[in-house]
C-alpha positions as CSV (number, residue, x, y, z in Angstrom):
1,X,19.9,-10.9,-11.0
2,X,16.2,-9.6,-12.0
3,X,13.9,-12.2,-13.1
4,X,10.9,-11.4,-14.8
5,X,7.6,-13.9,-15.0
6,X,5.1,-13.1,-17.4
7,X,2.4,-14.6,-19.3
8,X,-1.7,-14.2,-19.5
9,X,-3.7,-14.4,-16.2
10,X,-3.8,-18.1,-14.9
11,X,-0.9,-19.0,-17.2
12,X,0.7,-20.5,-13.6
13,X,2.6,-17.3,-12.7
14,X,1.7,-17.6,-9.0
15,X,2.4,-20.8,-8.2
16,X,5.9,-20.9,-10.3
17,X,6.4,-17.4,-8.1
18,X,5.6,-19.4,-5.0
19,X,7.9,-22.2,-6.4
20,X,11.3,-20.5,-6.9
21,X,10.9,-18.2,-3.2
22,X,10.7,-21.6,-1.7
23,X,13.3,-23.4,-3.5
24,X,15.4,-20.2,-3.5
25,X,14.6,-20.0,0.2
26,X,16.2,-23.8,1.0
27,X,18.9,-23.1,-0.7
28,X,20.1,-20.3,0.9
29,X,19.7,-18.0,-1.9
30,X,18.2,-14.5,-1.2
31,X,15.1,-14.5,-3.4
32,X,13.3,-11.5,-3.0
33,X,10.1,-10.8,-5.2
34,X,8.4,-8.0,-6.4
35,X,5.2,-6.5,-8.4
36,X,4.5,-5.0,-11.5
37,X,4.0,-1.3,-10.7
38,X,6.1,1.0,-8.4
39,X,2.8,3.0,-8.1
40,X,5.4,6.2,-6.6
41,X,3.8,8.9,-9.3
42,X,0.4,10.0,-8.9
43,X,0.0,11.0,-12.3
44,X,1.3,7.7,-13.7
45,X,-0.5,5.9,-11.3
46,X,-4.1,7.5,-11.9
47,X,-2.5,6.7,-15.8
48,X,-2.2,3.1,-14.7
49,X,-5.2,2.3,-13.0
50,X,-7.1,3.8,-16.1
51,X,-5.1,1.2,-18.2
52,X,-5.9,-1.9,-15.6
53,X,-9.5,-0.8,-16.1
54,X,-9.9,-0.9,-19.7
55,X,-9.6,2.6,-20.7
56,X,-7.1,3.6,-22.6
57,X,-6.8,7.0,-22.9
58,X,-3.9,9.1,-24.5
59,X,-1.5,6.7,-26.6
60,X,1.3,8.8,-25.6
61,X,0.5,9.6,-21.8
62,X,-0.3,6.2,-21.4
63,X,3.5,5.1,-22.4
64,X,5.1,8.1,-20.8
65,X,3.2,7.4,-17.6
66,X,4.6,3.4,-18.3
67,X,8.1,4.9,-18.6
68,X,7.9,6.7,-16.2
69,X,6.7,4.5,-13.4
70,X,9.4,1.8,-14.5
71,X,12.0,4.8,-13.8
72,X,10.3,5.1,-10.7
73,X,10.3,0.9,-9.7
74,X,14.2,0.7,-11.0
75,X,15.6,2.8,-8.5
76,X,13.5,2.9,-5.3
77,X,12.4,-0.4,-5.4
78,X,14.2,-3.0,-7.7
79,X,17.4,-1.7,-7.0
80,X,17.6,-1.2,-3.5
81,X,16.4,-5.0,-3.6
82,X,18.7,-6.0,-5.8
83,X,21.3,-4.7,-3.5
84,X,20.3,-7.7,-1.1
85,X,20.1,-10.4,-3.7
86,X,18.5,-11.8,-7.0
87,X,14.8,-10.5,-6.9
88,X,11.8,-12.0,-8.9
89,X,9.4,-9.7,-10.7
90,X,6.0,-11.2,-10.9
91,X,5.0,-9.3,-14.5
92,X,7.2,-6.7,-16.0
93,X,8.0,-4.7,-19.1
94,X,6.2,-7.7,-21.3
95,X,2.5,-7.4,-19.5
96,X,3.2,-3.7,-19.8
97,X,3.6,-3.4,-23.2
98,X,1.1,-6.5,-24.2
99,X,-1.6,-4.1,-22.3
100,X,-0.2,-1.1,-24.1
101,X,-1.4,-2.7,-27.5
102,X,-3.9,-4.2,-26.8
103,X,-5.9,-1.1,-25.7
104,X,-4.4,1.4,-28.7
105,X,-4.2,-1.4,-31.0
106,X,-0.7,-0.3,-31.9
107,X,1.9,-2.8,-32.3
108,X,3.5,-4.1,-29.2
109,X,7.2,-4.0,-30.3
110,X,6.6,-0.8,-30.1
111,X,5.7,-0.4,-26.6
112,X,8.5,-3.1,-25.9
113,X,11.6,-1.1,-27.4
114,X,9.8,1.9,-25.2
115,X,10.0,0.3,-22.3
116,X,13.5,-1.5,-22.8
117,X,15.0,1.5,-23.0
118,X,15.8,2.0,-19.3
119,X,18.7,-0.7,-19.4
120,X,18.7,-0.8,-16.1
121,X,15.7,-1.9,-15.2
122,X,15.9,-5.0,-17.8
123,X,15.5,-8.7,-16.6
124,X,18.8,-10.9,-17.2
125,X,15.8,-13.6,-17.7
126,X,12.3,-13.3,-18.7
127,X,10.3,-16.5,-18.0
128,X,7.0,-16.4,-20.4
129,X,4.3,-19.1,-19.3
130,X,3.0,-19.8,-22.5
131,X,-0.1,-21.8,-20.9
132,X,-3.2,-22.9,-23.2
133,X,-5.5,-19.8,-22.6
134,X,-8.4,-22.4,-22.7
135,X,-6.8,-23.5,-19.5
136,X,-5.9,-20.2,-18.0
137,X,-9.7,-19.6,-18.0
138,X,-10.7,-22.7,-16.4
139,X,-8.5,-21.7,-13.7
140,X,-9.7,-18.2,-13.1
141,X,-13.6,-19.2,-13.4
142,X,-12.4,-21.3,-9.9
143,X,-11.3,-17.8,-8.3
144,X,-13.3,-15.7,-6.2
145,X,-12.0,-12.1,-7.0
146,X,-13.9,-10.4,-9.6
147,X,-13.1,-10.6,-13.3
148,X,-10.9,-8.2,-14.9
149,X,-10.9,-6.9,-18.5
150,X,-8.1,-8.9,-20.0
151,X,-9.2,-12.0,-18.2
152,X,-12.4,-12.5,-20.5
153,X,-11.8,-15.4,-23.1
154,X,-11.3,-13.0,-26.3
155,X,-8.7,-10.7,-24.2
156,X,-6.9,-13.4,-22.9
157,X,-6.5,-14.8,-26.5
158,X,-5.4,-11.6,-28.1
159,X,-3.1,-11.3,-25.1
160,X,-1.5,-14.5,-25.3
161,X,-0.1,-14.0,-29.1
162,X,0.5,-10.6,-28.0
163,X,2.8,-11.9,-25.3
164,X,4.5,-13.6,-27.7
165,X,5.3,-11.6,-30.0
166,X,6.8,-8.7,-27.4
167,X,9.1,-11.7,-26.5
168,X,10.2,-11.9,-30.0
169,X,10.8,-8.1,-29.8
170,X,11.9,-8.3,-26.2
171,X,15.1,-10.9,-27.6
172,X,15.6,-9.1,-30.9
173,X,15.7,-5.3,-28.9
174,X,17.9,-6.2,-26.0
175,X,19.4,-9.8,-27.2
176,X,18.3,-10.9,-23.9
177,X,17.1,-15.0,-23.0
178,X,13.1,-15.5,-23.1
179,X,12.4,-18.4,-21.7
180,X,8.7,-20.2,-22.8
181,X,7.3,-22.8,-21.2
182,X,3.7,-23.5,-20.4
183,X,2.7,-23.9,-17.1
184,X,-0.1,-26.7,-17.3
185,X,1.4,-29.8,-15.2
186,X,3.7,-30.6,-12.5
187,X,5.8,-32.1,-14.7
188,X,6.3,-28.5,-16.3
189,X,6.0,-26.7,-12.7
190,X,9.3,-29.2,-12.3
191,X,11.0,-28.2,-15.6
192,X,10.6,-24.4,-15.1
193,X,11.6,-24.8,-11.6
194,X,15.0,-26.5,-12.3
195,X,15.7,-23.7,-15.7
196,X,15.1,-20.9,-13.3
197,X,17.1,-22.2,-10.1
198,X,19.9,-23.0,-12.4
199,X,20.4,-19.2,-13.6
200,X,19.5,-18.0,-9.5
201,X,22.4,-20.2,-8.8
202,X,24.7,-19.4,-11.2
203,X,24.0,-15.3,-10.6
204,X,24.1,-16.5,-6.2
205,X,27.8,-17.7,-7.1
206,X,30.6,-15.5,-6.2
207,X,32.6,-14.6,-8.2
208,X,36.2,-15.4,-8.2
209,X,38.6,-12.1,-8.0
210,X,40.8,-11.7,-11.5
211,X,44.7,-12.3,-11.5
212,X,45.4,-8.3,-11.7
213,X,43.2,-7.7,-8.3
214,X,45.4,-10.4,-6.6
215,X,48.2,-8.6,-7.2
Protein backbone atom coordinates (compact mmCIF):
# COMPACT_ATOMS: atom_id res chain seq x y z
CA UNK A 1 0.00 0.00 0.00
CA UNK A 2 1.31 3.72 -0.88
CA UNK A 3 0.16 6.24 1.37
CA UNK A 4 0.45 9.72 0.41
CA UNK A 5 0.48 12.83 3.12
CA UNK A 6 -0.07 16.07 1.89
CA UNK A 7 -1.17 19.46 2.82
CA UNK A 8 0.55 23.20 3.17
CA UNK A 9 3.83 23.48 5.15
CA UNK A 10 3.19 23.12 8.94
CA UNK A 11 -0.22 21.63 8.30
CA UNK A 12 1.22 18.65 10.77
CA UNK A 13 2.66 16.41 8.04
CA UNK A 14 5.85 15.60 10.09
CA UNK A 15 4.62 14.73 13.15
CA UNK A 16 1.54 12.55 11.66
CA UNK A 17 4.68 10.96 9.42
CA UNK A 18 6.58 10.42 12.72
CA UNK A 19 3.20 9.07 14.17
CA UNK A 20 2.25 6.20 11.84
CA UNK A 21 6.39 4.84 11.49
CA UNK A 22 6.09 4.46 15.15
CA UNK A 23 2.75 2.92 15.46
CA UNK A 24 3.40 1.02 12.24
CA UNK A 25 6.70 0.04 13.83
CA UNK A 26 4.92 -1.59 17.28
CA UNK A 27 2.79 -3.30 15.43
CA UNK A 28 4.91 -5.21 13.40
CA UNK A 29 3.92 -3.68 10.21
CA UNK A 30 6.72 -2.68 7.67
CA UNK A 31 6.25 1.00 7.39
CA UNK A 32 8.69 2.38 5.22
CA UNK A 33 8.58 6.19 4.24
CA UNK A 34 9.63 8.13 1.49
CA UNK A 35 10.10 11.81 -0.12
CA UNK A 36 8.60 13.75 -2.63
CA UNK A 37 11.18 13.72 -5.48
CA UNK A 38 13.18 10.82 -6.90
CA UNK A 39 15.72 13.50 -7.97
CA UNK A 40 17.34 10.44 -10.60
CA UNK A 41 17.09 12.94 -13.85
CA UNK A 42 19.30 15.87 -14.02
CA UNK A 43 17.28 17.59 -16.30
CA UNK A 44 14.09 17.16 -14.29
CA UNK A 45 15.86 17.81 -11.31
CA UNK A 46 17.57 21.24 -12.29
CA UNK A 47 13.54 21.59 -13.61
CA UNK A 48 12.54 20.90 -9.97
CA UNK A 49 14.73 22.88 -7.99
CA UNK A 50 13.79 25.92 -10.33
CA UNK A 51 10.11 25.15 -9.34
CA UNK A 52 11.04 24.86 -5.28
CA UNK A 53 12.62 28.18 -5.82
CA UNK A 54 9.84 30.21 -7.22
CA UNK A 55 10.64 30.23 -10.81
CA UNK A 56 8.56 28.75 -12.92
CA UNK A 57 9.77 28.54 -16.14
CA UNK A 58 8.36 26.62 -19.24
CA UNK A 59 4.63 25.43 -18.42
CA UNK A 60 5.26 22.44 -20.39
CA UNK A 61 8.92 21.44 -19.34
CA UNK A 62 7.93 22.09 -15.93
CA UNK A 63 5.16 19.15 -16.12
CA UNK A 64 7.15 16.94 -18.35
CA UNK A 65 10.15 17.24 -15.99
CA UNK A 66 7.18 16.40 -13.03
CA UNK A 67 6.14 13.36 -15.11
CA UNK A 68 8.98 12.41 -15.67
CA UNK A 69 10.68 12.33 -12.30
CA UNK A 70 7.41 10.45 -10.84
CA UNK A 71 8.31 7.81 -13.63
CA UNK A 72 11.64 7.87 -12.28
CA UNK A 73 10.41 7.61 -8.16
CA UNK A 74 7.79 4.70 -9.23
CA UNK A 75 10.12 2.28 -10.29
CA UNK A 76 13.53 2.70 -8.62
CA UNK A 77 12.36 3.80 -5.47
CA UNK A 78 8.55 3.32 -4.55
CA UNK A 79 8.44 0.09 -5.90
CA UNK A 80 11.38 -1.66 -4.93
CA UNK A 81 10.04 -0.35 -1.37
CA UNK A 82 6.86 -1.40 -1.87
CA UNK A 83 8.26 -4.83 -2.50
CA UNK A 84 9.15 -4.89 1.45
CA UNK A 85 5.93 -3.46 2.73
CA UNK A 86 3.35 -0.54 2.76
CA UNK A 87 5.48 2.74 2.29
CA UNK A 88 4.45 6.28 3.34
CA UNK A 89 5.07 9.21 0.99
CA UNK A 90 5.61 12.39 2.79
CA UNK A 91 4.05 14.81 -0.20
CA UNK A 92 3.15 13.39 -3.57
CA UNK A 93 1.35 14.03 -6.81
CA UNK A 94 -1.07 16.67 -4.84
CA UNK A 95 1.98 19.21 -3.63
CA UNK A 96 3.25 18.59 -7.13
CA UNK A 97 0.54 19.73 -8.91
CA UNK A 98 -0.71 22.45 -6.22
CA UNK A 99 2.99 24.02 -7.03
CA UNK A 100 2.44 23.47 -10.68
CA UNK A 101 -0.52 26.02 -10.58
CA UNK A 102 0.29 28.02 -8.48
CA UNK A 103 3.51 29.23 -10.37
CA UNK A 104 1.67 29.10 -14.17
CA UNK A 105 -1.52 30.11 -12.73
CA UNK A 106 -3.13 27.24 -14.71
CA UNK A 107 -5.65 25.22 -13.14
CA UNK A 108 -4.54 22.47 -10.92
CA UNK A 109 -6.77 19.60 -12.13
CA UNK A 110 -4.92 19.98 -14.83
CA UNK A 111 -1.61 19.21 -13.47
CA UNK A 112 -3.47 16.50 -11.23
CA UNK A 113 -4.92 14.31 -14.23
CA UNK A 114 -1.11 14.83 -15.65
CA UNK A 115 0.35 13.44 -12.94
CA UNK A 116 -2.32 10.57 -12.30
CA UNK A 117 -1.67 9.22 -15.30
CA UNK A 118 1.13 6.90 -14.24
CA UNK A 119 -1.36 4.44 -12.44
CA UNK A 120 1.22 2.90 -10.94
CA UNK A 121 2.60 5.28 -8.98
CA UNK A 122 -0.97 6.38 -7.40
CA UNK A 123 -1.62 6.32 -3.55
CA UNK A 124 -4.42 3.67 -2.45
CA UNK A 125 -4.83 6.69 0.21
CA UNK A 126 -4.14 10.20 0.15
CA UNK A 127 -4.23 11.80 3.69
CA UNK A 128 -4.70 15.81 3.14
CA UNK A 129 -4.03 17.84 6.45
CA UNK A 130 -6.30 20.49 5.92
CA UNK A 131 -4.78 22.65 8.97
CA UNK A 132 -5.82 26.41 9.48
CA UNK A 133 -2.97 28.17 7.42
CA UNK A 134 -3.09 30.90 10.21
CA UNK A 135 -1.75 28.02 12.26
CA UNK A 136 0.60 26.51 9.89
CA UNK A 137 2.38 29.92 10.00
CA UNK A 138 2.60 30.17 13.58
CA UNK A 139 4.29 26.97 13.54
CA UNK A 140 6.90 27.60 10.93
CA UNK A 141 7.76 31.34 12.36
CA UNK A 142 9.08 28.76 15.54
CA UNK A 143 11.55 26.95 12.90
CA UNK A 144 14.96 27.77 12.34
CA UNK A 145 15.48 26.88 8.54
CA UNK A 146 14.98 29.58 6.29
CA UNK A 147 11.68 30.56 4.67
CA UNK A 148 10.61 29.17 1.50
CA UNK A 149 8.44 30.69 -1.21
CA UNK A 150 5.24 28.94 -0.61
CA UNK A 151 5.59 29.31 3.09
CA UNK A 152 4.84 33.11 3.12
CA UNK A 153 1.24 33.83 4.46
CA UNK A 154 -0.38 34.75 0.93
CA UNK A 155 1.31 31.42 -0.67
CA UNK A 156 0.27 29.30 1.89
CA UNK A 157 -3.32 30.64 1.49
CA UNK A 158 -3.59 30.18 -2.18
CA UNK A 159 -1.98 26.85 -1.60
CA UNK A 160 -4.24 25.51 0.85
CA UNK A 161 -7.64 25.97 -1.49
CA UNK A 162 -5.38 24.81 -4.12
CA UNK A 163 -4.77 21.59 -2.18
CA UNK A 164 -8.14 21.25 -2.02
CA UNK A 165 -9.32 21.39 -4.98
CA UNK A 166 -6.57 18.90 -6.63
CA UNK A 167 -8.17 16.44 -4.01
CA UNK A 168 -11.53 17.03 -5.57
CA UNK A 169 -9.74 16.33 -8.92
CA UNK A 170 -7.54 13.72 -7.40
CA UNK A 171 -11.10 11.58 -6.34
CA UNK A 172 -13.05 12.53 -9.37
CA UNK A 173 -9.74 11.39 -11.96
CA UNK A 174 -8.79 8.16 -10.22
CA UNK A 175 -12.02 7.50 -7.91
CA UNK A 176 -9.45 7.09 -5.25
CA UNK A 177 -10.23 7.87 -1.06
CA UNK A 178 -8.94 11.50 0.06
CA UNK A 179 -8.86 11.67 3.39
CA UNK A 180 -9.04 15.48 5.12
CA UNK A 181 -8.54 16.12 8.40
CA UNK A 182 -6.73 19.04 10.02
CA UNK A 183 -3.89 18.44 11.95
CA UNK A 184 -4.23 21.16 14.88
CA UNK A 185 -4.66 19.01 18.27
CA UNK A 186 -3.78 15.80 19.73
CA UNK A 187 -7.07 14.89 19.65
CA UNK A 188 -6.89 15.08 15.68
CA UNK A 189 -3.08 13.72 15.73
CA UNK A 190 -5.26 10.62 17.53
CA UNK A 191 -8.06 10.47 14.89
CA UNK A 192 -5.72 10.57 11.88
CA UNK A 193 -3.57 8.09 13.50
CA UNK A 194 -6.29 5.39 14.12
CA UNK A 195 -7.99 6.17 9.98
CA UNK A 196 -4.55 5.65 8.71
CA UNK A 197 -3.42 2.40 10.93
CA UNK A 198 -6.74 0.98 10.11
CA UNK A 199 -6.11 0.90 6.10
CA UNK A 200 -2.01 -0.14 7.02
CA UNK A 201 -3.58 -2.95 8.74
CA UNK A 202 -6.08 -4.01 6.53
CA UNK A 203 -3.44 -3.76 3.36
CA UNK A 204 -0.54 -5.76 6.23
CA UNK A 205 -3.32 -8.58 6.31
CA UNK A 206 -2.70 -11.58 4.27
CA UNK A 207 -4.67 -12.53 2.16
CA UNK A 208 -6.49 -15.74 2.28
CA UNK A 209 -5.74 -18.09 -0.98
CA UNK A 210 -9.22 -18.57 -3.23
CA UNK A 211 -11.03 -22.02 -3.38
CA UNK A 212 -9.63 -22.69 -7.20
CA UNK A 213 -5.74 -22.25 -5.83
CA UNK A 214 -6.59 -24.91 -3.17
CA UNK A 215 -7.34 -27.20 -5.49
Amino acid sequence: MLLALEGIAGAGKSTLRDRLLADAHTEGIPLSHIGQFSWLSHPATRTLVRLRAGHGGDPDEAIGAACQDLTLHYRFNLSPALAHGPVLADRLTLSTACLLSLLHQRPVDEYVERLAEDERARPQLTVLLTTEPGICHARITRRTTARRFTEHPEAAARLADLCQEAGNGWAKSTGLPVLRHPCTTPTDLDALSAACMDHLRAANRPSSPTTGANR
